[in-house]
C-alpha positions in Angstrom: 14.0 -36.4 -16.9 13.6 -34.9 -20.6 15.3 -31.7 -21.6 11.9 -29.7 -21.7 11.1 -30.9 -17.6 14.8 -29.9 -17.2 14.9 -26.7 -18.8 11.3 -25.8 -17.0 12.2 -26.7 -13.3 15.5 -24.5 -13.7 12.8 -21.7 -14.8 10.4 -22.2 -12.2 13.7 -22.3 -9.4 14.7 -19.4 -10.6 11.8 -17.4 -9.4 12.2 -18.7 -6.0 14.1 -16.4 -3.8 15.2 -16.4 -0.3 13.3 -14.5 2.5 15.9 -12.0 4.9 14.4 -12.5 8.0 16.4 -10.3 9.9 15.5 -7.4 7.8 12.0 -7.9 8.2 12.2 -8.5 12.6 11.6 -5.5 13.8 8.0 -5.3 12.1 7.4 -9.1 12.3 7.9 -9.3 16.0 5.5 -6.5 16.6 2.9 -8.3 14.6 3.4 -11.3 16.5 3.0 -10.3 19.2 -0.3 -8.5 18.5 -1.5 -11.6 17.8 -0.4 -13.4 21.0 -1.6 -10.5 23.1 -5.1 -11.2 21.2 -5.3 -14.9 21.6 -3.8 -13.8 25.3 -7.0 -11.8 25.8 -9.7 -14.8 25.3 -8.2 -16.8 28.3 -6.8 -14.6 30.9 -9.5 -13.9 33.8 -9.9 -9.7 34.1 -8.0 -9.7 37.4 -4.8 -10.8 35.1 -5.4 -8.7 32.2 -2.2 -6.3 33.2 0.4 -8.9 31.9 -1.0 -8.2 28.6 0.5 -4.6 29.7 3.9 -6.1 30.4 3.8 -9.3 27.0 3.0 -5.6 25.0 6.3 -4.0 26.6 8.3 -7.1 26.0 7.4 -7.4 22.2 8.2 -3.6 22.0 11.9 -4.2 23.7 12.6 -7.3 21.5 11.4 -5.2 18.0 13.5 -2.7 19.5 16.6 -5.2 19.9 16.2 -6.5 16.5 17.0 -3.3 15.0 20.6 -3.8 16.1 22.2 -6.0 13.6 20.1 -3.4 10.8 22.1 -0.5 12.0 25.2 -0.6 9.3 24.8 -1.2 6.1 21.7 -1.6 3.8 20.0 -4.9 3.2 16.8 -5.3 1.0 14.3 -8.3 0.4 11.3 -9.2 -2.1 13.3 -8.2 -4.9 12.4 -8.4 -8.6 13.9 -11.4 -10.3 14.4 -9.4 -13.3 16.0 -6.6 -11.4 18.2 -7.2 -8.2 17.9 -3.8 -7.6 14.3 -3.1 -7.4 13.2 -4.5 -4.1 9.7 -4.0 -2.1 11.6 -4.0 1.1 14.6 -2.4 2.2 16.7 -1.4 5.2 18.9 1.7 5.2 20.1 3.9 7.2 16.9 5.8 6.8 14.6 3.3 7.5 16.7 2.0 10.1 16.4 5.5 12.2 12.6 5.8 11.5 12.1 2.1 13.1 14.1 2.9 15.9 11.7 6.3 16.5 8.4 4.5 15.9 9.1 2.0 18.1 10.4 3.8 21.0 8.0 6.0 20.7 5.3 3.2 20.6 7.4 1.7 23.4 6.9 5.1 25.4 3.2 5.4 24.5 2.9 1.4 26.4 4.7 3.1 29.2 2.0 6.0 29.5 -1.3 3.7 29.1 -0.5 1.0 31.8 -2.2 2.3 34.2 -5.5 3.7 31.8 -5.9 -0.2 30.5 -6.2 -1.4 33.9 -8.7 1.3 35.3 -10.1 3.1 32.3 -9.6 1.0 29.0 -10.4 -2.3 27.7 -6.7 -3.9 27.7 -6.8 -6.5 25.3 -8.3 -4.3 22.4 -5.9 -1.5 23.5 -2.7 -3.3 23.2 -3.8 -5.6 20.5 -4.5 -2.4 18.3 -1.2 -0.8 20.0 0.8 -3.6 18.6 -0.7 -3.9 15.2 -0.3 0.4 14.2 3.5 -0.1 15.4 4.0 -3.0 12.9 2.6 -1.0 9.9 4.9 2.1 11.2 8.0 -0.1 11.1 6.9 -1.1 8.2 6.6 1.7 5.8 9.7 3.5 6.3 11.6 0.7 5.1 8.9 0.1 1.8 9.7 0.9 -1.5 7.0 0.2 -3.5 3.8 2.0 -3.7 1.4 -1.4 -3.0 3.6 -2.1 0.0 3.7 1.8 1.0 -0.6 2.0 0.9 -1.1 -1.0 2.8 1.7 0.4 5.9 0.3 3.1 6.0 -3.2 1.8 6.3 -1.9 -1.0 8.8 -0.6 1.9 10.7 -3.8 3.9 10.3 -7.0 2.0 10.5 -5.9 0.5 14.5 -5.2 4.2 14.9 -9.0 4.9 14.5 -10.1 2.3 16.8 -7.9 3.8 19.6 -9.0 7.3 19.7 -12.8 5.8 20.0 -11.3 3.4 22.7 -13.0 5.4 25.6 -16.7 3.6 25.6 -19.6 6.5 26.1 -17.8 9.1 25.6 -18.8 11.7 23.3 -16.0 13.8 22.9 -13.8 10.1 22.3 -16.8 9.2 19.7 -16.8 12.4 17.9 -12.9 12.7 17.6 -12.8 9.5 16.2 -15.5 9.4 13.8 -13.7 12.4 12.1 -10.4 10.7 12.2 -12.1 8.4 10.5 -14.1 10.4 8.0 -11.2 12.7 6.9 -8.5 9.9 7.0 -10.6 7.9 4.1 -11.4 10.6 2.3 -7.3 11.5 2.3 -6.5 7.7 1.6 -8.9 7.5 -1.6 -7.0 10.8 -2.9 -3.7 9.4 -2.4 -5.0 5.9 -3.8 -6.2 7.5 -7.3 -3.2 9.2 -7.4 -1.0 6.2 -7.2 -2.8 4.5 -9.7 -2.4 7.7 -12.1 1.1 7.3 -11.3 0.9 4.0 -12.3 -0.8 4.6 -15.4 2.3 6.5 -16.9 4.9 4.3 -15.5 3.8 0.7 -15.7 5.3 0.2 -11.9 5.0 0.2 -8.2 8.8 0.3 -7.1 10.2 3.8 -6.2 13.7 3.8 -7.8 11.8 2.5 -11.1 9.5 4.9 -10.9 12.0 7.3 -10.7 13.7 6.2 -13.5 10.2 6.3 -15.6 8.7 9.6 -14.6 11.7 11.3 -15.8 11.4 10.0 -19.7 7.3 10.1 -19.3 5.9 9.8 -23.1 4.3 13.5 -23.7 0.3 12.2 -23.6 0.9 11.0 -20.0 2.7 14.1 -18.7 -0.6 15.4 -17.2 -1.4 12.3 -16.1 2.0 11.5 -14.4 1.9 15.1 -12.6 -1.8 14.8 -11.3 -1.1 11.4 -9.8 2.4 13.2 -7.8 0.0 15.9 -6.9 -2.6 13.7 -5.8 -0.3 11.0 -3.8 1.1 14.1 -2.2 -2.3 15.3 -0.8 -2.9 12.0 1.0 0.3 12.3 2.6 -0.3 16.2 3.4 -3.2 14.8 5.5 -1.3 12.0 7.2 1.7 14.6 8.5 -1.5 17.0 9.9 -0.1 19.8 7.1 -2.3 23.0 6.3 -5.0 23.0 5.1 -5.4 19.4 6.1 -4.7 19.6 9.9 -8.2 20.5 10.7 -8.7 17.0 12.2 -5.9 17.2 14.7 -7.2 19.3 18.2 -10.4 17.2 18.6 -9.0 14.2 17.8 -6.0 15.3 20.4 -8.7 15.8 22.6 -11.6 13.1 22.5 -8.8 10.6 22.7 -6.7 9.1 25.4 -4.1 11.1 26.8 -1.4 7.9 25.5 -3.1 8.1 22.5 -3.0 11.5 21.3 1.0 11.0 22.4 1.4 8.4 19.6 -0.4 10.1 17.2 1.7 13.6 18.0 4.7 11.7 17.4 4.6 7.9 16.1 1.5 9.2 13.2 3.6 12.1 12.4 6.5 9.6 11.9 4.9 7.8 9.5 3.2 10.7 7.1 6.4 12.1 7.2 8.6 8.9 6.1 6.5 8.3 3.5 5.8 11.6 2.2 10.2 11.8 2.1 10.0 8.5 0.3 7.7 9.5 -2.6 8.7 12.7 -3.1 12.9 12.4 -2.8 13.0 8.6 -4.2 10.4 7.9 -6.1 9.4 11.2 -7.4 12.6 13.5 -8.4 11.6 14.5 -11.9 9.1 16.7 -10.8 10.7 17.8 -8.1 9.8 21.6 -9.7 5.8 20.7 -9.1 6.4 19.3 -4.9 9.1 21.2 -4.3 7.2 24.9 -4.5 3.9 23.4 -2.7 5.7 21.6 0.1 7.7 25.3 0.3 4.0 27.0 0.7 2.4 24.1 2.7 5.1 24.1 5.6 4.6 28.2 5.6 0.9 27.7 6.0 1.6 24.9 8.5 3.6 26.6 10.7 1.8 29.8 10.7 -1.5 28.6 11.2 -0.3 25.9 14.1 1.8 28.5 16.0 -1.3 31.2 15.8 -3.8 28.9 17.0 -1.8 27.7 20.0 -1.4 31.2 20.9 -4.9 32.0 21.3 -5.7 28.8 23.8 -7.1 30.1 26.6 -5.6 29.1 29.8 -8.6 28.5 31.5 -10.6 26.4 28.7 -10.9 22.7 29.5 -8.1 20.4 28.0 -6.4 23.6 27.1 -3.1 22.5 27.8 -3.4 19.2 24.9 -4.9 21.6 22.6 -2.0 23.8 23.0 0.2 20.5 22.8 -1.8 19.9 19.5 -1.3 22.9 17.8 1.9 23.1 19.0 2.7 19.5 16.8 0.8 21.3 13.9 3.5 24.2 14.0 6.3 21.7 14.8 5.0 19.9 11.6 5.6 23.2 9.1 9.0 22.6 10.5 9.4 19.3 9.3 8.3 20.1 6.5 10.5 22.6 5.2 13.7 20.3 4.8 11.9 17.9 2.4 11.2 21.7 0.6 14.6 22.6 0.1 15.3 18.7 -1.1 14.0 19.7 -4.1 15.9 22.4 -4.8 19.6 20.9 -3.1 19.6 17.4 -3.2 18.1 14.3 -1.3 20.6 15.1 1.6 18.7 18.0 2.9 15.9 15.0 4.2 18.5 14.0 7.3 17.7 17.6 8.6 13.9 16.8 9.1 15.0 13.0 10.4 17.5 14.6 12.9 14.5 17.3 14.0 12.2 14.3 14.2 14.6 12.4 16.7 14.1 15.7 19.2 10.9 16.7 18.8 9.6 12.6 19.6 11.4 12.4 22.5 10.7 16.2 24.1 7.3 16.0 23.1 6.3 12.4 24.3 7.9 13.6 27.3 5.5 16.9 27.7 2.2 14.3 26.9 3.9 11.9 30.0 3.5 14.8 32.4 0.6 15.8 31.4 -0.8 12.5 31.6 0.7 12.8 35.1 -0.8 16.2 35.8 -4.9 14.8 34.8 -4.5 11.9 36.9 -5.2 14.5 39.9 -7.2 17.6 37.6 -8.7 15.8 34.5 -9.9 18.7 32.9 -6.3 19.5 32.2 -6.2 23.2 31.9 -3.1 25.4 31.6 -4.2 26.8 35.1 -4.3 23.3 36.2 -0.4 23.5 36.0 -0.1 26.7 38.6 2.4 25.7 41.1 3.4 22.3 39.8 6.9 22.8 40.8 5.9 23.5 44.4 4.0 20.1 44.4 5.8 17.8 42.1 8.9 19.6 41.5 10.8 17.0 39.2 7.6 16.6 36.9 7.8 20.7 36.6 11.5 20.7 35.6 11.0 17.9 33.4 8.5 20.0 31.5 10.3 22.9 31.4 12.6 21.8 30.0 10.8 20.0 27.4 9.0 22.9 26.5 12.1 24.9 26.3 13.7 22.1 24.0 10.4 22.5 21.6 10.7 26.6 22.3 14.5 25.9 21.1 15.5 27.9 24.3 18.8 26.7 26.2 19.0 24.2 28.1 16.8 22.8 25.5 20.6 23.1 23.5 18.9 19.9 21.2 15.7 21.8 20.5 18.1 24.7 19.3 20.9 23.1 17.4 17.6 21.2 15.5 16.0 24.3 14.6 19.1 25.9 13.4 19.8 22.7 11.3 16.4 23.2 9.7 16.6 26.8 9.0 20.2 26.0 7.6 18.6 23.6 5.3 16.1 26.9 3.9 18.8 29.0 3.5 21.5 26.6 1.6 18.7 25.4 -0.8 17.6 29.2 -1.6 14.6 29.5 0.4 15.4 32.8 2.0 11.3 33.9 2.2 10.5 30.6 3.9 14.1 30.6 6.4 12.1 34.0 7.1 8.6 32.3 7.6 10.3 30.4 10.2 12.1 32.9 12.0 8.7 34.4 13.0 7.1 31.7 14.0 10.0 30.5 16.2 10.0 33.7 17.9 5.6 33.5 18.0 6.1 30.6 19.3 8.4 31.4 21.9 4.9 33.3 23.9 2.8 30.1 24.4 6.0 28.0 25.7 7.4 30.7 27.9 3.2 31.0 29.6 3.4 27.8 30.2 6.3 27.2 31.4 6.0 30.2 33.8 2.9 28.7 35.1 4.5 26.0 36.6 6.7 28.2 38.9 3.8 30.2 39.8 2.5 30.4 43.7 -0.1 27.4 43.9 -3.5 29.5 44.4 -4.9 28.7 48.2 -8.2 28.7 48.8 -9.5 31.1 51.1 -11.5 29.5 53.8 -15.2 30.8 54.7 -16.3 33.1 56.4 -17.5 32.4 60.3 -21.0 33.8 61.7 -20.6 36.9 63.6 -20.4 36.1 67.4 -19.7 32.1 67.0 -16.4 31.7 68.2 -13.8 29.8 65.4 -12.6 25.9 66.1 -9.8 26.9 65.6 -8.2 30.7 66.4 -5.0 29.6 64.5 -6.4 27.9 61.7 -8.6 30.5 60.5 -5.7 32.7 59.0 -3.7 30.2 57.9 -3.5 28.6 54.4 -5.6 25.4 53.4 -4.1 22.1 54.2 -3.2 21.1 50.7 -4.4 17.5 49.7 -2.5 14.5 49.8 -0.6 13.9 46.2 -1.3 10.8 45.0 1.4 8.5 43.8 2.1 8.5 40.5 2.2 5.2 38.7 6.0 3.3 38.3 5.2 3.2 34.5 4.6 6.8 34.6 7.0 7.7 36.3 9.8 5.5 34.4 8.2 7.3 31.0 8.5 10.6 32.3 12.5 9.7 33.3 13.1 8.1 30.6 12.2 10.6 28.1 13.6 13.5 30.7 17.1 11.7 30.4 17.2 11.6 26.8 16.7 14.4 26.4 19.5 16.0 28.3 22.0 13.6 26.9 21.1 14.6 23.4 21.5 18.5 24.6 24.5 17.5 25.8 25.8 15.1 23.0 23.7 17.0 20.1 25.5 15.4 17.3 23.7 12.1 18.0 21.2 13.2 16.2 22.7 16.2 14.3 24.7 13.5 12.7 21.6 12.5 10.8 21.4 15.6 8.9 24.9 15.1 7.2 25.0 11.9 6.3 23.1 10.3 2.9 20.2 8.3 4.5 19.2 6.3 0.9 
């Protein structure tokens, strides 16, 4: 072999790097098994179309389990050759914890529709779908370069659409899924044109280079460089359902399925928020004067808009009680928000406070969707007043959503949903944000009204109906009867999935108001 050949292989086997595969499990496996569950689906007969339920669950557990050698240390993959350090892939302790919630909660959401995919929804697309928005929100919290970011979060997104339309001829399910759709794009080709501004001034996709970049930007591309952070922030704003861009999130609540609207509530919010942290703490901390005041402002409009609205629900409109539920995450958003606020003004650290509130608010509120997917089984309408004397019929499904509601309230025993809020409002304070630690004072304590209703409902006399009214002079059937209350109807059993779901989330919940520091411990640690 001559010199030249010599020197050229060593170049070319140089560029040639090693794949971690371990790193990259958790979203692999989900992917994989999307497409199993697809192929699955063209040559099971209908009458066993439920084991696509239980191959969904398993792929679920085993992402889950892979997450397990990930959860010390920090390993990265697709790395530049000409900088070790710039990878498009990594797994840290933040990414690590945002897995571990997208995929439980994605996990729960299986729980909650396996019984809708045998009786109500078409199984194969709803799992296939399922599978494939889990893998891009495992994905993105451990990307760390723009490309990679933009196509998680569309991988996350796009099977998102299809499964709020999932409920064939109905309008409301058309209709909350067309806007979905409509207002998603419209954020995504904001957020796209900003990314490409911000690539403009830097020359880069990968976050810690862009950071580096933006903070020596050559004076002609300073506007430049802050419209693209403005505009990439918008599309994100969107995705975490913040003022003025929340508009979408009630109908689409609404015209989807019940399991649905659960993941979006919790596993979508997951992923807006993960992203919106990564941009704005690692990739964009040079203008942390320009995000830092707006995210301030946005999670103040947030709050106070989602709180208000969710107070004036009516308690006898129909599928009042998951509009409350989604203005209720709207509110619970603007308090998400405000620890990536005072990040800019405090330090990167402040972000564990909105991972540890994350942690409490996906488990108590996946648990309040699981009963009321329990609760429409029997009154599909789903009204508040649907929930009057719940604890006299089913009293473990009204103490389990008391005390979520309490925990998302931050009432005792919700101690987690307490200790969570006062984490967040200590991040506001510590950072300087005294006006916005005030903002949320108010709207904890507005907030307080349309948790307490509810929650009082449930412990409310059931209302009997009154029986008719007998012809004068016919003697009754029955003398005794007559002034006695109505038989009440037979409850119907409530599915083992269901039920598990509602446990599962029930018992988590209690040990992390008992042990709060397992998720507290999040919001003093460095997570990057």
């Amino acid at each position: 072999m001559t010199p030249d050949v010599t020197i050229a292989a060593a170049g070319t086997a140089s560029l040639v790097q090693s794949v971690d595969w371990v790193a990259i499990a958790p979203p692999l496996i989900a992917a994989a098994v999307a497409l199993v569950v697809l192929l699955a689906d063209l040559f099971l007969p209908p009458a066993r179309k439920p084991l696509l339920g239980w191959i969904t669950l398993a792929g679920l557990v085993a992402a889950l389990a892979a997450l397990v050698p990930l959860r010390t240390g920090s390993r990265s993959t697709f790395c530049l050759t000409a900088n070790p350090d710039a990878c498009s892939y990594t797994v840290d302790q933040f990414a690590f914890v945002i897995q571990a919630l997208v995929l439980g909660g994605a996990l729960l959401t299986a729980l909650l529709a396996m019984k809708d995919t045998e009786e109500k929804l078409p199984a194969g697309e709803f799992w296939f779908l399922l599978l494939s928005s889990a893998a891009g929100a495992a994905l993105l919290p451990a990307a760390r370069d723009l490309a990679t970011l933009v196509v998680a979060l569309e991988v996350a997104s796009l099977p998102a659409f299809a499964l709020v339309g999932l409920k064939r001829g109905d309008r409301l399910s058309s209709e909350a899924a067309l806007k979905f759709f409509l207002s998603s794009v419209t954020a995504t080709a904001v957020m796209l044109l900003g990314v490409s501004f911000v690539y403009a001034a830097t020359g880069t996709l990968h976050l810690t280079e862009i950071a580096t970049k933006l903070a020596d930007v050559p004076g002609q591309l300073g506007t430049v460089a802050e419209t693209g952070v403005v505009l990439t922030l918008v599309g994100f704003a969107f995705k975490t359902a913040a003022a003025p861009f929340h508009f979408w999130v009630p109908d689409t609540y609404v015209g989807a399925p019940l399991p649905v609207a659960a993941y979006l509530s919790v596993v979508g919010k997951a992923v807006g928020f993960s992203g919106l942290i990564l941009v704005t703490v690692v990739a964009f901390p040079a203008y942390a004067d320009v995000w830092g005041p707006a995210l301030a402002v946005l999670a103040a409009l947030t709050m106070t808009i989602g709180n208000a609205a969710a107070v004036r629900q009516a308690a006898t409109r129909a599928h009042s009680a998951v509009r409350l539920l989604a203005w209720s995450s709207v509110g619970q958003a603007g308090y998400l928000l405000v620890p990536i606020a005072a990040a800019a003004y405090s330090g990167d650290n402040k972000v564990g406070a909105t991972v540890a509130y994350a942690l409490m608010y996906a488990v108590v509120n996946l648990g309040a969707f699981a009963v009321a997917a329990l609760v429409a089984r029997g009154k599909p309408l789903n009204r508040l007043t649907d929930y009057r004397g719940l604890y006299a019929e089913r009293p473990l499904a009204a103490l389990a959503l008391a005390f979520f509601l309490l925990c998302l309230a931050g009432l005792p025993p919700g101690i987690i949903g307490l200790f969570a809020k006062v984490t967040v409002f200590s991040a506001a304070v510590d950072a300087g944000l005294g006006w916005l630690a005030v903002v949320m004072a108010v709207n904890v304590v507005v907030a307080l009204y349309y948790y307490l209703r509810w929650t009082a409902i449930l412990f409310r006399a059931p209302e009997t109906a009154v029986a008719p009214a007998e012809p004068a002079g016919e003697p009754s059937a029955a003398v005794g009867a007559s002034s006695g209350p109505v038989a009440q109807p037979v409850r119907s059993r409530v599915p083992a999935p269901l039920a598990v779901a509602v446990a599962l989330t029930a018992t988590v919940g209690v040990v992390l108001s008992g042990l709060p520091q397992l998720a507290l411990h999040f919001a003093s640690v460095t997570l990057f």
